[in-house]
C-alpha positions in Angstrom: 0.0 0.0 0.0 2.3 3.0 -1.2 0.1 4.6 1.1 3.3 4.8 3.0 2.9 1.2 3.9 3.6 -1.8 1.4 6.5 -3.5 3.1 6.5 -5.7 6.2 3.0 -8.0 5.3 2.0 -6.0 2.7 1.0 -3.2 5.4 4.6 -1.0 5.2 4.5 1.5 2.4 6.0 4.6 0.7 6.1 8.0 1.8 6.7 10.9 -0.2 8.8 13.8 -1.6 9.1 17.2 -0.3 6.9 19.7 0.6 3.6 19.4 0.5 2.7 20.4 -3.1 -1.2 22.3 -2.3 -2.8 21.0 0.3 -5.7 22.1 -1.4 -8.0 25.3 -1.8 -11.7 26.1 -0.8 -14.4 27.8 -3.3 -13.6 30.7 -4.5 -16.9 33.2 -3.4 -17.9 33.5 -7.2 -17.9 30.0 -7.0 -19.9 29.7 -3.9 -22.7 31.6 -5.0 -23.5 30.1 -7.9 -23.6 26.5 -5.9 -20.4 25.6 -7.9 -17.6 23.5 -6.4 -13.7 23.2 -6.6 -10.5 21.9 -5.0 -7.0 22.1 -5.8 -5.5 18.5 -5.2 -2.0 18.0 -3.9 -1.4 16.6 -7.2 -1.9 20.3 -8.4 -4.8 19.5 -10.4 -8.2 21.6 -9.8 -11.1 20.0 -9.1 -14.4 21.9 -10.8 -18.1 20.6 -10.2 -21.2 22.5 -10.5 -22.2 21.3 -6.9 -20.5 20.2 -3.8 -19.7 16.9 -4.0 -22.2 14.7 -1.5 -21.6 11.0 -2.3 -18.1 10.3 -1.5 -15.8 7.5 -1.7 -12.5 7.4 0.3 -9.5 6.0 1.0 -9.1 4.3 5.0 -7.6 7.1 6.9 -9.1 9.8 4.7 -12.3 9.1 5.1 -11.7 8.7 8.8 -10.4 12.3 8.4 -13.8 13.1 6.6 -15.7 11.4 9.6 -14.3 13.7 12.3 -15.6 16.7 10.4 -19.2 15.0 10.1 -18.6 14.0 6.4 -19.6 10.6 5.9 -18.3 8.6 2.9 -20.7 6.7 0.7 -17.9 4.2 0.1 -14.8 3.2 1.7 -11.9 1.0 0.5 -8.9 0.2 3.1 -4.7 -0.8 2.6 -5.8 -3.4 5.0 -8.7 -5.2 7.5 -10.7 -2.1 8.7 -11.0 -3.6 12.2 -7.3 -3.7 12.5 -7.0 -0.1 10.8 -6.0 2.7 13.6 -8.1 5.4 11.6 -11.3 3.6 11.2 -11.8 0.8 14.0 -13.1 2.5 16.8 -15.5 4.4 14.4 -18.8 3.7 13.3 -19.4 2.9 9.9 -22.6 1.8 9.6 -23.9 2.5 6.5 -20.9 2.9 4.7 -20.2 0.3 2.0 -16.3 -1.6 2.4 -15.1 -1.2 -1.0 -11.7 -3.5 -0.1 -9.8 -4.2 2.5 -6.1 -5.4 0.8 -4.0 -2.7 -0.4 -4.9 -2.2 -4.4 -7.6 -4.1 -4.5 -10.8 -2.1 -5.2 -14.5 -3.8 -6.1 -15.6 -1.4 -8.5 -18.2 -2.7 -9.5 -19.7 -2.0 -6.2 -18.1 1.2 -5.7 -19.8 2.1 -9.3 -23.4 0.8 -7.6 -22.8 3.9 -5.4 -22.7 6.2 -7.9 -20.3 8.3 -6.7 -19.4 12.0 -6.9 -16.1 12.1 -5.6 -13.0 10.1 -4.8 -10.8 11.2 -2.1 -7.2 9.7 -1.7 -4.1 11.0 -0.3 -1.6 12.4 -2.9 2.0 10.6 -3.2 4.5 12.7 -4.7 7.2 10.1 -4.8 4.7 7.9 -7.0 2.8 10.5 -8.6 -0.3 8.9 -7.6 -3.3 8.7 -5.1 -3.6 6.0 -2.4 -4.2 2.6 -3.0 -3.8 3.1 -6.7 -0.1 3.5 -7.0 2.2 1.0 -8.8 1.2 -2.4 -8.2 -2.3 -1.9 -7.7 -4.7 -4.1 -9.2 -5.7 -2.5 -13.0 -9.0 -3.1 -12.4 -8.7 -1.4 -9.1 -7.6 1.6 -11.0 -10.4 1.6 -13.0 -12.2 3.7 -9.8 -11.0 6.7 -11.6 -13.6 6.4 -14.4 -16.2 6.7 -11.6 -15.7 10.7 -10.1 -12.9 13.1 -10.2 -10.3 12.2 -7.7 -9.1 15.0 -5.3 -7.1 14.6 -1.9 -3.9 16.7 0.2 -0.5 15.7 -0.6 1.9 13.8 1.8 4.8 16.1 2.6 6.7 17.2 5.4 4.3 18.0 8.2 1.4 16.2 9.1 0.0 19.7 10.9 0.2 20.3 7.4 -1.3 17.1 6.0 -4.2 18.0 8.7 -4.7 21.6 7.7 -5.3 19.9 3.7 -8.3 18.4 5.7 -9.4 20.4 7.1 -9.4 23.0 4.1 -10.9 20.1 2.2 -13.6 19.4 4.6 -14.4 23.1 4.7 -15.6 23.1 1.0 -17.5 20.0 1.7 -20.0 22.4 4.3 -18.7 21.3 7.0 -18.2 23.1 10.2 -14.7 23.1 10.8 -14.5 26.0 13.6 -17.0 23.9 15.9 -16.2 23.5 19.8 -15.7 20.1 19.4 -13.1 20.3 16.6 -11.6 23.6 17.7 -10.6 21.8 21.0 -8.9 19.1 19.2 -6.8 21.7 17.6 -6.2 23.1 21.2 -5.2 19.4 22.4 -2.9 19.5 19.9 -1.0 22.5 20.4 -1.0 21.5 24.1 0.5 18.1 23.2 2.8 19.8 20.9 4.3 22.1 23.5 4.1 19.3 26.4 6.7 17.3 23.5 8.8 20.2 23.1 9.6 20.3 26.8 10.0 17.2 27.0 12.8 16.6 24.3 14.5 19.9 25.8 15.4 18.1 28.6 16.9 15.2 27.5 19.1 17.4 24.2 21.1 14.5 23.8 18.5 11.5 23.6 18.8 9.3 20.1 15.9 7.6 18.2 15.6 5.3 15.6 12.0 4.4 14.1 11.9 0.9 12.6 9.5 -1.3 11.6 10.6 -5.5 11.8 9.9 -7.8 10.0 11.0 -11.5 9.7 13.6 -11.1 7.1 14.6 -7.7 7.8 14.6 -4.5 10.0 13.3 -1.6 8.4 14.9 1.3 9.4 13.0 5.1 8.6 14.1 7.3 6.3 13.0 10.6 8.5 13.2 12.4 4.6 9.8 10.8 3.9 8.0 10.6 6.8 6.1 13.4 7.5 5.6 12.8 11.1 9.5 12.2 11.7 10.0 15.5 10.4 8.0 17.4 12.5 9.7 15.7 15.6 13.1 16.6 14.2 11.7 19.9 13.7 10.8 20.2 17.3 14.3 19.1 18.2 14.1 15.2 18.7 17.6 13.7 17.5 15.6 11.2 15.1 18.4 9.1 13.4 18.8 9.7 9.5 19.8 6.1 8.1 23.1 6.9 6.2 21.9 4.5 3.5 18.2 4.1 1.8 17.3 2.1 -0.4 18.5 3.7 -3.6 15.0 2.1 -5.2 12.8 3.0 -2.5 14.5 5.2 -0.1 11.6 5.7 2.5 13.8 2.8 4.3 17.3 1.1 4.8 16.7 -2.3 5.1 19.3 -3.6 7.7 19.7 -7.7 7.7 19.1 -8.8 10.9 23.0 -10.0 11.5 23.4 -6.0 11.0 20.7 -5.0 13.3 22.6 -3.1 15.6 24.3 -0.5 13.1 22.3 2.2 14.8 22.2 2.3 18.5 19.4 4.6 19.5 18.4 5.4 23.1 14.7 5.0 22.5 13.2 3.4 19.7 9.9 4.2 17.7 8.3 1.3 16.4 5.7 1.2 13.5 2.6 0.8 15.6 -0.5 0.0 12.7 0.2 -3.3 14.2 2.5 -2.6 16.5 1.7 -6.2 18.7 2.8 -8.1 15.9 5.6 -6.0 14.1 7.2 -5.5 18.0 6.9 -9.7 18.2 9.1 -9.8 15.0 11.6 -8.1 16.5 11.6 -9.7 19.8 11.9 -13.4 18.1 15.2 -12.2 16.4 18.5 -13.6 18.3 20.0 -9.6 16.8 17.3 -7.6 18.6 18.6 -7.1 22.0 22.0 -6.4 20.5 20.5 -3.0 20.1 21.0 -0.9 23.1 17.4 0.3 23.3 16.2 -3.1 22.2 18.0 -4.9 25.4 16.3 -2.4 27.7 12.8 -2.8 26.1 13.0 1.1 25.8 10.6 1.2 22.7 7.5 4.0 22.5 4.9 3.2 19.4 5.0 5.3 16.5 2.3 6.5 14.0 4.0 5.6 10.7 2.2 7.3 8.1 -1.2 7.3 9.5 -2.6 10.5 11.0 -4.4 13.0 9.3 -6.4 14.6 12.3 -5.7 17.3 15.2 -7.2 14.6 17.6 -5.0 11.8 16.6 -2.2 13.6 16.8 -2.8 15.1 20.0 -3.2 11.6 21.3 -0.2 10.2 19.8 2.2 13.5 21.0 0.8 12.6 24.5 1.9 9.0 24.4 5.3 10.1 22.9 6.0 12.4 25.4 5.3 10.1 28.2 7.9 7.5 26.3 10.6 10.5 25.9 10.4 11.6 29.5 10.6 8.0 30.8 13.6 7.2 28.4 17.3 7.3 29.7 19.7 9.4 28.1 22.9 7.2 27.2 25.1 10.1 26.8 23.8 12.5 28.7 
């Protein structure tokens, strides 16, 4: 699922490409009164209807995104099992149709039964495509396209950024995006945010490495293309750059597990869609404790690729923080 996830299981995938190309654009007021609708997608493209879109299909986590602003999808197709997916299983999708539930695999013919409106997808830059239709997705998945015009905000390097998109997004839908209820997840946020500052200014010398195991391999992140990485390093976490990506897919180094100590981080961030299961297949390797971090079981879970709302984030920063303040300092 290039939706930042295809690797370990099928459920690790690619991130993007710089900055965050448009995270997209309301309608304009000429546009608003004459009941006409338009988006700029992070792919660049503008979106033109001559209503506001109202039966929408969406990718997993943005339509979760859609669902905290009190837009609810017609359709929804998931990179994986939606009761295993941290952006839609706690929320209640009753009468919303599961359009898949493997990464690139779409049932269009049921997705065309809803006669949809719209599609919206995150934007990839590093594959020039939207989620779950990237390379390697089905063809006949693809074929979604010929349903609706396809708009979503483009992965880059902030997800306060990627959130904004959604916002912006959800704004030209109708929704309410300045209600109490929304407006104090933004405040959770920033709370969270500066709680996480203070934290990682008092431990200035404190190393982490986000990785994601698997049986064959440890994947370590490639901060470049991780949006959330970035902001952390941007708030003055010493997130490890791996000194050598993949040269064909450079979202990760791919360290053999008689390697697996090559970085020796004080803390470590593991991938936490299925964080029970990806920690496990680290654990089971003989290499694992031979990281420092490992050894002490000093690991805090990290949301790879996944968040797209103030309210996740704020939750996430929260649990962070808690990890970073309870983490030793090696050097210190």
């Amino acid at each position: 699922m290039s939706y930042a996830t295809r690797l370990v299981g099928g459920a690790l995938a690619a991130l993007l490409t710089g900055a965050l190309a448009s995270c997209g654009s309301t309608a304009s007021d000429d546009a608003e009164s004459s009941g006409a609708w338009s988006f700029t997608s992070g792919s660049g493209t503008t979106v033109e209807l001559d209503s506001t879109p109202e039966r929408i299909i969406a990718s997993g986590a943005e339509a979760a995104a859609l669902i905290s602003f009190g837009i609810k999808p017609v359709g929804i197709y998931a990179p994986g099992p939606v009761k295993d997916d941290p952006n839609l299983k706690d929320l209640d999708l009753s009468g919303i149709t599961i359009l898949g539930e493997t990464w690139g695999e779409i049932d269009v013919e049921k997705a065309a039964s809803l006669e949809p409106d719209l599609i919206v997808a995150d934007w990839w830059p590093a594959e020039k495509a939207y989620s779950g239709l990237e390379e390697g997705a089905k063809a006949s998945s693809k074929k979604i396209l010929d349903l609706a015009p396809i708009v979503g905000v483009s992965q880059g390097d902030s997800i306060e950024e990627l959130a904004n998109g959604y916002e912006d997004l959800a704004e030209s839908l109708g929704a309410e995006v300045d209600a109490p209820e929304l407006a104090g997840h933004k405040e959770a946020f920033e709370k969270a945010r500066a709680d996480f500052k203070k934290a990682v200014e008092a431990k200035p010398d404190l190393t982490v490495l986000a990785v994601s195991p698997a049986d064959d391999v440890l994947y370590v992140a490639n901060p470049k293309y991780a949006p959330e990485l970035l902001d952390f390093q941007r708030w003055g976490l010493d997130v490890i750059s791996p000194d050598k990506p993949d040269k064909g897919f450079p979202y990760w180094e791919n360290l053999s597990w008689e390697n697996a100590d090559k970085y020796q981080p004080d803390l470590l961030f593991i991938d936490n869609r299925t964080y029970d299961s990806t920690l496990k297949q680290g654990e089971k390797q003989p290499t694992w404790s031979n990281i420092k971090a490992a050894k002490a079981k000093a690991y805090a879970q990290w949301p790879a690729y996944w968040m797209h709302t103030y309210g996740e984030y704020a939750e996430q920063l929260t649990q962070l923080t808690a990890a970073i303040q309870k983490a030793d300092d090696t050097r210190a």
